[in-house]
Steps between C-alpha positions, in 0.01 A plus 500: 500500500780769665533641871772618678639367871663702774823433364404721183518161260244433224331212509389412189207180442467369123240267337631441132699271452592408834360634841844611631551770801814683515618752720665808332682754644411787257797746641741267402318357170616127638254190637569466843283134518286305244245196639394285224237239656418425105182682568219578220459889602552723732167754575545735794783587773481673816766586746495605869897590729601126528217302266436457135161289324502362191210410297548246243374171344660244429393127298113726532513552839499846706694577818668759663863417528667705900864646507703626797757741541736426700871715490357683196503190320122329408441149543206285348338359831144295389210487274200633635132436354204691598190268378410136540327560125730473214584878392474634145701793568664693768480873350663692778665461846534781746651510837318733783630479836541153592244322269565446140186538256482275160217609228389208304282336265268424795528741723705670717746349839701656782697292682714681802861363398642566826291284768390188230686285351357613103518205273186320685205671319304458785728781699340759199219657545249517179343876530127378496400822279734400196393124446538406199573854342847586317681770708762592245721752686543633859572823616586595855440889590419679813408214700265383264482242210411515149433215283384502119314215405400446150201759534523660820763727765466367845659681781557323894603651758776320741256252644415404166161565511325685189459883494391579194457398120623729254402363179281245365 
C-alpha cells in the first residue's frame, strides 16, 4: 500500500515478508521513519493534515493502527478496531472529513475519529446496507461515496445513505 502526507513523504505499507511501514522522503531518496510492529501485512493507508490509518493484521487479526503529526514528525498513537466480529480482511481505509471508513470482509464502518475514542468497536457504526458484503475499495468524490463490492458500485452521499447502484 503507498500514499503520500502533507509533508510530501511516501508512506509505503508491505505484506511479504514482513508488514513494515516506512516513511520515505522521495526528494531526498532517504527513509525519514520505519515502524516495525512485526506485523503480517499491511493492506490500505489513508492520510488527512495531522492523521495517518494503517490497516494491517497481525497473529490473524485486523485493525487499523492511528498516527499523529505533531512538529512534522508522525507518532503511532493506538490501535483502533471497527467490529466486535473477528475480521477476515480490512481491504481499504479512507478518511472523509472527520470519520474514517474501513471496507471489510463483512461490511463496511465509519467511525468519526475526532469526537470517539476509536478502538471500542461499539463507537463504529456498521452501514446497515453493506452487512455482510465485501466492500473492497473506497472512493471519495464530489461529496459522494463509491464503494466496489465484489459484484456491485455503490455510491452514498455524505449522510451515508444509498443513492444509487451502478452495477450488479
Amino acid at each position: 500500500s503507498i500514499s503520500i502526507d502533507v509533508n510530501g513523504h511516501l508512506w509505503i505499507g508491505s505484506n511479504s515478508p514482513n508488514g513494515v511501514l516506512q516513511i520515505y522522503d522521495y526528494k531526498k531518496l532517504k527513509s525519514v521513519k520505519v515502524f516495525d510492529f512485526d506485523l503480517w501485512e499491511i493492506s490500505s493507508i489513508s492520510i488527512s493534515d495531522s492523521n495517518s490509518f494503517v490497516s494491517y493484521s497481525k497473529d490473524g487479526e485486523w485493525g487499523i493502527m492511528e498516527f499523529f503529526l505533531i512538529d512534522s514528525i508522525y507518532k503511532y498513537r493506538q490501535i483502533l478496531n471497527p467490529s466486535e466480529n473477528q475480521l477476515e480482511f480490512i481491504y481499504d481505509i479512507k478518511i472523509i472529513n472527520d470519520e474514517i471508513y474501513a471496507g471489510t470482509n463483512i461490511g463496511l464502518f465509519n467511525g468519526n475519529y475526532i469526537d470517539y475514542i476509536l478502538n471500542y468497536p461499539n463507537n463504529w457504526i456498521s452501514i446497515n446496507e453493506f452487512s455482510n458484503q465485501m466492500i473492497r475499495k473506497i472512493i471519495n468524490k464530489n461529496d459522494n461515496i463509491y464503494l466496489s463490492s465484489d459484484n456491485e458500485i455503490f455510491m452514498l452521499d455524505k449522510n451515508n445513505v444509498l443513492k444509487s447502484n451502478f452495477f450488479s
